[in-house]
C-alpha positions as CSV (number, residue, x, y, z in Angstrom):
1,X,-42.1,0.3,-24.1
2,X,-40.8,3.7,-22.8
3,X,-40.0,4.1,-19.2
4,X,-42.9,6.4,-17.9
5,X,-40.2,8.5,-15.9
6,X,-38.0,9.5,-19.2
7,X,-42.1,10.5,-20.8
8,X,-41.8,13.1,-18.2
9,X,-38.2,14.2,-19.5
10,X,-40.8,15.9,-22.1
11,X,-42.1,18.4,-19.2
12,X,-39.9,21.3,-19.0
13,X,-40.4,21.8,-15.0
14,X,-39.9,17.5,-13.8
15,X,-36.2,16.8,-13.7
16,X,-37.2,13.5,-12.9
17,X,-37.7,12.6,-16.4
18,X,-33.8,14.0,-17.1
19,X,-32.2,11.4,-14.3
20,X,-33.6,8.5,-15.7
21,X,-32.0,9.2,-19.1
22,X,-28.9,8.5,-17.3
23,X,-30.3,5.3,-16.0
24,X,-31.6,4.5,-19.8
25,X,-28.0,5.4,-20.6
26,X,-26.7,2.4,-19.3
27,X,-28.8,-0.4,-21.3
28,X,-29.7,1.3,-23.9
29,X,-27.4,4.1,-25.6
30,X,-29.5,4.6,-28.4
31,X,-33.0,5.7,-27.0
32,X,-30.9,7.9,-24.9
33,X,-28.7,9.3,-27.3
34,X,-32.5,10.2,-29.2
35,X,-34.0,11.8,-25.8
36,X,-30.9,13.9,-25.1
37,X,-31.2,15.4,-29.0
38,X,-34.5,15.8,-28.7
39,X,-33.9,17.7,-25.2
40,X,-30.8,19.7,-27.0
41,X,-33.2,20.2,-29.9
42,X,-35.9,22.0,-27.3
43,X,-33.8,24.6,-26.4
44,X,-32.9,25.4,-29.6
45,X,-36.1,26.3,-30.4
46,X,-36.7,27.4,-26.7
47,X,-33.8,30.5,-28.0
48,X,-35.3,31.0,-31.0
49,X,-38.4,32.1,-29.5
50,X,-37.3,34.2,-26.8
51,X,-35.5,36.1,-29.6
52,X,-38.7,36.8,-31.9
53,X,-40.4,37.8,-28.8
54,X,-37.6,39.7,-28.1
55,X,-38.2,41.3,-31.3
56,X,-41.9,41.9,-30.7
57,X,-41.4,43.9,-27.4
58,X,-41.7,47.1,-29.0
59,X,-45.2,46.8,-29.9
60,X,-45.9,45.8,-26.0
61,X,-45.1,49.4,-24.9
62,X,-48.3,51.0,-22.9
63,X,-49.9,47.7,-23.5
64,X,-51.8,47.1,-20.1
65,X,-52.1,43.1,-20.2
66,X,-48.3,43.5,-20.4
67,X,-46.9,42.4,-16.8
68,X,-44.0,40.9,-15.1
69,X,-46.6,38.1,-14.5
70,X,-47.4,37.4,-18.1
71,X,-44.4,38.0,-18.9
72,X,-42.9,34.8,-16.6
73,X,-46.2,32.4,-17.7
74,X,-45.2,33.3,-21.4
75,X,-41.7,32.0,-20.9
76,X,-43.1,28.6,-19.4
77,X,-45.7,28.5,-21.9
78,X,-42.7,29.0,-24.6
79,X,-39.8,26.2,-22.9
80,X,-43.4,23.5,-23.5
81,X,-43.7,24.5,-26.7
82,X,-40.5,24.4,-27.9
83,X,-39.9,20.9,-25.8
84,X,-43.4,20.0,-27.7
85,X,-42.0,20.8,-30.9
86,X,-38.5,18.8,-30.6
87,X,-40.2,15.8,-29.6
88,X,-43.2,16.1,-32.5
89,X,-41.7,16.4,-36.4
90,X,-39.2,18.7,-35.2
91,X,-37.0,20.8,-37.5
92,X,-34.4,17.9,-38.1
93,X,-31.8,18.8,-35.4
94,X,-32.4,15.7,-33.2
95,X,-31.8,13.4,-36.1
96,X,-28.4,15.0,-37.1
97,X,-27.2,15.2,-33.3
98,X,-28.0,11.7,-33.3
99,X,-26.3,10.6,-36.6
100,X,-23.0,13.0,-35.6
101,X,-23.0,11.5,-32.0
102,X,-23.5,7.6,-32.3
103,X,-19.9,7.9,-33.9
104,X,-18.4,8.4,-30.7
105,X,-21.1,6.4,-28.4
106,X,-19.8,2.6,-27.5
107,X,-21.0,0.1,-28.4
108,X,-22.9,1.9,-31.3
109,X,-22.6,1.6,-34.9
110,X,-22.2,5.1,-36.8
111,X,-25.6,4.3,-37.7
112,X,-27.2,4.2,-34.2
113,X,-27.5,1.0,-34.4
114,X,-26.4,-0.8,-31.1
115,X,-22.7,-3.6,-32.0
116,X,-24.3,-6.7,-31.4
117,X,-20.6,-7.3,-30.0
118,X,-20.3,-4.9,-27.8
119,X,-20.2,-5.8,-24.2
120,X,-22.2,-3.2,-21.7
121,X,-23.1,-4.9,-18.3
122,X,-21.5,-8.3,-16.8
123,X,-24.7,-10.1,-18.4
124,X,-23.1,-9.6,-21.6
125,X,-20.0,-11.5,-21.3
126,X,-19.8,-15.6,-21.6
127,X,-20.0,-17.1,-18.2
128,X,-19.5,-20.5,-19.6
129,X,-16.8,-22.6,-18.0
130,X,-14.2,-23.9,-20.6
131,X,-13.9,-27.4,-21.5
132,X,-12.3,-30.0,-18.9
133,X,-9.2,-31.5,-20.1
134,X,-9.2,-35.4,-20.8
135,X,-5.7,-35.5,-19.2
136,X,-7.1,-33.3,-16.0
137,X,-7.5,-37.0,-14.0
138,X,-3.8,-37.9,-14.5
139,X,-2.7,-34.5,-13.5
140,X,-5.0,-35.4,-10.3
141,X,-3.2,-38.7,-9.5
142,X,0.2,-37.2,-9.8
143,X,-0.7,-34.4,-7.6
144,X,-1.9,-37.3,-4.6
145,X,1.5,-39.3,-5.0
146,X,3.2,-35.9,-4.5
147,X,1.2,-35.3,-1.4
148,X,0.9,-38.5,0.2
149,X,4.8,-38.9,-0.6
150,X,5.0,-35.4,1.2
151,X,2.6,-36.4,4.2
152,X,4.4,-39.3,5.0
153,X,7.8,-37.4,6.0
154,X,6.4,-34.5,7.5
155,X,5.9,-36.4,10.7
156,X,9.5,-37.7,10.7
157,X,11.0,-34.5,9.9
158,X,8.6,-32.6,13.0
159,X,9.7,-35.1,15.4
160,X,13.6,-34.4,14.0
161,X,13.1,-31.1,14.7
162,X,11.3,-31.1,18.3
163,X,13.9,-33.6,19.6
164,X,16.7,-31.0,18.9
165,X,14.0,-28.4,21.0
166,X,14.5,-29.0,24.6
167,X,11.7,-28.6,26.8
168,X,13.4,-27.9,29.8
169,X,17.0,-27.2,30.1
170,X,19.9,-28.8,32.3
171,X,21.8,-25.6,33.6
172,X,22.3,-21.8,33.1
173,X,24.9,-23.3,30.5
174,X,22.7,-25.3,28.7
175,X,20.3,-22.7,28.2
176,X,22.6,-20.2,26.8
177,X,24.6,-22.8,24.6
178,X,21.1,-24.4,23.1
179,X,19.7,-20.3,22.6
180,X,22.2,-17.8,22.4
181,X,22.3,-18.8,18.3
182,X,18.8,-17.6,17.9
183,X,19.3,-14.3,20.1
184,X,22.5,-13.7,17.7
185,X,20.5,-14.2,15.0
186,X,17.4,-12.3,15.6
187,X,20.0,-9.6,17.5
188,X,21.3,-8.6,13.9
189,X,18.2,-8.5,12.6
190,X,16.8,-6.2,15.7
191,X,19.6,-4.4,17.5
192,X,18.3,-5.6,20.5
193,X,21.9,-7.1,22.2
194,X,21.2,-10.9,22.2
195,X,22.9,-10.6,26.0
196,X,19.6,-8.9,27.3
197,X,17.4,-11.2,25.1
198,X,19.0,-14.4,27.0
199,X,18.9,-12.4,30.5
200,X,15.2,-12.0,30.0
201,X,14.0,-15.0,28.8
202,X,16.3,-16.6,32.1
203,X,14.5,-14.6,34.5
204,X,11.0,-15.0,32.8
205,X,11.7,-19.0,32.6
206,X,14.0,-19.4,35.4
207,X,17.1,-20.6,33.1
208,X,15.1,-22.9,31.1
209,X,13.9,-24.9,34.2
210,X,10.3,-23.6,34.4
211,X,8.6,-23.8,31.1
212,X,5.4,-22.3,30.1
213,X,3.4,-25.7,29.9
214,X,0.0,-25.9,29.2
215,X,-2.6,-28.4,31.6
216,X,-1.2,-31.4,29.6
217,X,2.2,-30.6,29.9
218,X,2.5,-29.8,26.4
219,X,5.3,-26.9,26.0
220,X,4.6,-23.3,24.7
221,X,8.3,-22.0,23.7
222,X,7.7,-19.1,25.4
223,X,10.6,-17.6,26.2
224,X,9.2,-13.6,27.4
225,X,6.1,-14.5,29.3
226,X,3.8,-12.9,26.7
227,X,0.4,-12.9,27.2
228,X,-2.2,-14.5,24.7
229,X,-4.3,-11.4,24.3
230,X,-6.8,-9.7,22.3
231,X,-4.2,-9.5,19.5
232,X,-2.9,-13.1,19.3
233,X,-4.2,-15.3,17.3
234,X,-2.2,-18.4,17.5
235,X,-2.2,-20.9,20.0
236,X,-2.3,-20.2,23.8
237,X,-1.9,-22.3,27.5
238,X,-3.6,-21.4,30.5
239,X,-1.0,-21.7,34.1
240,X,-1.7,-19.7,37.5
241,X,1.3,-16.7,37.4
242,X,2.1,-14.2,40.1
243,X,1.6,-10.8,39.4
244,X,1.9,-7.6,41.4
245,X,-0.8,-5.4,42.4
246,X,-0.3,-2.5,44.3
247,X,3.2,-4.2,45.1
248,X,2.0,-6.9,46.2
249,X,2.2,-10.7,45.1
250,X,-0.8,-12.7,44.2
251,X,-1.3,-16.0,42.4
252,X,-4.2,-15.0,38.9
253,X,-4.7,-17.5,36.3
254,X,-3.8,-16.2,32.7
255,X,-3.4,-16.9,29.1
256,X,-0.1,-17.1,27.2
257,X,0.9,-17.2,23.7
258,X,2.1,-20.4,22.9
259,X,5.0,-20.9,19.8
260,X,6.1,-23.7,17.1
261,X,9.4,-23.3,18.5
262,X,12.0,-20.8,20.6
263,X,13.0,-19.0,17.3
264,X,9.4,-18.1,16.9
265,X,9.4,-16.9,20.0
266,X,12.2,-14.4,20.0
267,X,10.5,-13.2,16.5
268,X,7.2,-12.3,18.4
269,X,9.6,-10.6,20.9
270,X,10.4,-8.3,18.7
271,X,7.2,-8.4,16.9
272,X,5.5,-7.3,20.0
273,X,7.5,-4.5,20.8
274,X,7.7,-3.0,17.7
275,X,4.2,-3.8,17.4
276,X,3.2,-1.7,20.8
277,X,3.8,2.4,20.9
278,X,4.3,1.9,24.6
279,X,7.9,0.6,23.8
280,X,8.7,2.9,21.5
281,X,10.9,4.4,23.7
282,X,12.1,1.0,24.5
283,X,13.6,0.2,21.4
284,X,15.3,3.7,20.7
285,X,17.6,2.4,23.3
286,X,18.0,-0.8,21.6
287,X,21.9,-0.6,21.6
288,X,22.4,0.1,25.4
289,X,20.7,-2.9,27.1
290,X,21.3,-1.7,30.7
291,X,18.8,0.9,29.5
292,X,16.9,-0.4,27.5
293,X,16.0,-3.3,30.7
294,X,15.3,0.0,32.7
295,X,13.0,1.5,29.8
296,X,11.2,-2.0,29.5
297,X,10.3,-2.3,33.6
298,X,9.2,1.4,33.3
299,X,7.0,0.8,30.4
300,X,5.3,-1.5,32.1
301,X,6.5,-5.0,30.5
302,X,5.5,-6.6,33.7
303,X,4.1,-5.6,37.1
304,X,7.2,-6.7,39.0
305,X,8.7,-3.7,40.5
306,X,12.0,-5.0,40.2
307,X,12.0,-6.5,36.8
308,X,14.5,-4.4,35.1
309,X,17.2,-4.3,37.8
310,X,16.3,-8.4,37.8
311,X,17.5,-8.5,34.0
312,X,20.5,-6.0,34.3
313,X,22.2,-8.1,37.3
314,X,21.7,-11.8,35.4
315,X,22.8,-10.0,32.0
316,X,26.2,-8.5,33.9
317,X,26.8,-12.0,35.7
318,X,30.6,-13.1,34.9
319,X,28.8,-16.6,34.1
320,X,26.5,-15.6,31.4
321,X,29.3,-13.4,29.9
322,X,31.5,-16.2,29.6
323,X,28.7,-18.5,28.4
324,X,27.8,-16.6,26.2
325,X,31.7,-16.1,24.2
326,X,31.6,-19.6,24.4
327,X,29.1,-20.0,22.3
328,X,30.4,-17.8,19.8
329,X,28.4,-15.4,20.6
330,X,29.1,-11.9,22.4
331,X,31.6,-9.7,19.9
332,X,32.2,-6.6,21.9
């Protein structure tokens, strides 16, 4: 049964009837293909007749029932009748548009005939899942050795690696002997002179000696003091911190982000300032640390007034700068 709305495609003045051809378009070429001859077909004819009127003007001349009005109600009356006429017998137009066109249509035989292979919407192609392999539950068993075999070292291997983390470190050397290698390392990745990177984390953790915990003393491996904002999401601990408002001290409670280990935690570093346009500035002075500890505090990297003079006078210390050539570190 036709779709009422391409019917009206056969009235000149509904449009309409001429956008659900494009609808009819999609499921089913060939009726569509046959309305949009029939509608090339209607002006054909729709020329042809405004040509022999065009012919018969001359005996109009003087003619009083002549008008611009009967004039513009004889042109409607003519683009019916020759839309009439294309979609009656027709003078064989339609049916050779049709058979020239269906060539090129897809999914349609030169015919007009519609390929019974011939895929148009998703309905059409095989949803069907494909048969289950007889070997599929060995490959299943094989796959749980593998993983129980893997499950049953990971512990071993995490509690390897923690016991080589300290939680909280002895002295000023322990801390830069145990983390000078990741500030080397993450340093040449950077630019950002593993000296200030040691000097900060000191002052942020007090040389190792007061830890980030959270309420059940489990350690964070935060090394900076970053906060566990609205753009973190990893783990975080809650402590009480001091902050300065208005230069003054007071004791807030806050979130902070809380790491795997203290290389992840030099990688969010740098994550976190290349991630902010605030320290933009910041990390253009990446190879002068004495400036780039001045940029940081003016940025606003913490409310402490003197945090930057704080990091430039441990990072210049005689003790961390032979510290940290001990390790192997510092090539100036």
């Amino acid at each position: 049964m036709q779709d009422y709305r391409v019917q009206q495609a056969q009235v000149y003045t509904d449009f309409s009837g001429l956008n659900a051809l494009k609808s009819q378009a999609r499921t089913d070429k060939q009726a569509a293909l046959e309305q949009v001859a029939k509608q090339f077909e209607s002006l054909f004819l729709s020329e042809m007749l405004k040509s022999m009127r065009k012919a018969g003007e001359v005996f109009a001349e003087g003619n009083y029932l002549n008008s611009n009005d009967s004039e513009f109600y004889r042109d409607m009356f003519d683009s019916q009748i020759s839309l009439s006429m294309a979609n009656g017998s027709g003078t064989g137009l339609a049916e050779a548009l049709v058979r020239q066109l269906g060539e090129s249509v897809p999914g349609m035989a030169a015919n007009g005939e519609k390929l019974a292979a011939h895929k148009a919407t998703l309905a059409d192609y095989d949803r069907s899942m494909p048969a289950i392999s007889p070997r599929l539950p060995e490959q299943i068993d094989a796959v749980e050795k593998v993983a129980r075999a893997v499950a049953s070292e990971v512990p071993e291997v995490a509690a390897a690696a923690s016991a080589e983390k300290p939680v909280v470190f002895e002295s000023p050397e322990h801390f830069v002997s145990e983390l000078m290698p990741f500030a080397e390392q993450i340093g040449r990745e950077s630019g950002i002179d593993p000296r200030l990177m040691i000097a900060q984390a000191a002052l942020e953790t007090g040389w190792g000696k007061h830890m980030i915990k959270g309420d059940d003393s489990q350690p964070s491996f935060n090394l900076f003091g970053i906060k566990a904002d609205g753009r973190w999401g990893g783990d975080a601990v809650t402590i009480t911190t001091t902050e300065f408002r208005g230069g003054v001290a007071m004791k807030e409670r806050a979130d902070f982000r809380a790491y795997p280990d203290y290389e992840a935690s030099f990688r969010d570093y740098v994550d976190f300032l290349q991630g902010n346009p605030r320290y933009r500035d910041v990390l253009s002075s990446a190879g002068e640390p004495e400036v780039f500890a001045e940029k940081l505090q003016e940025a606003g990297y913490a409310t402490d007034p003197e945090y930057g003079s704080k990091i430039r006078r441990i990072m210049n210390r005689d003790s961390l700068m032979t510290l940290s050539m001990g390790s192997g570190g510092i090539k100036e």
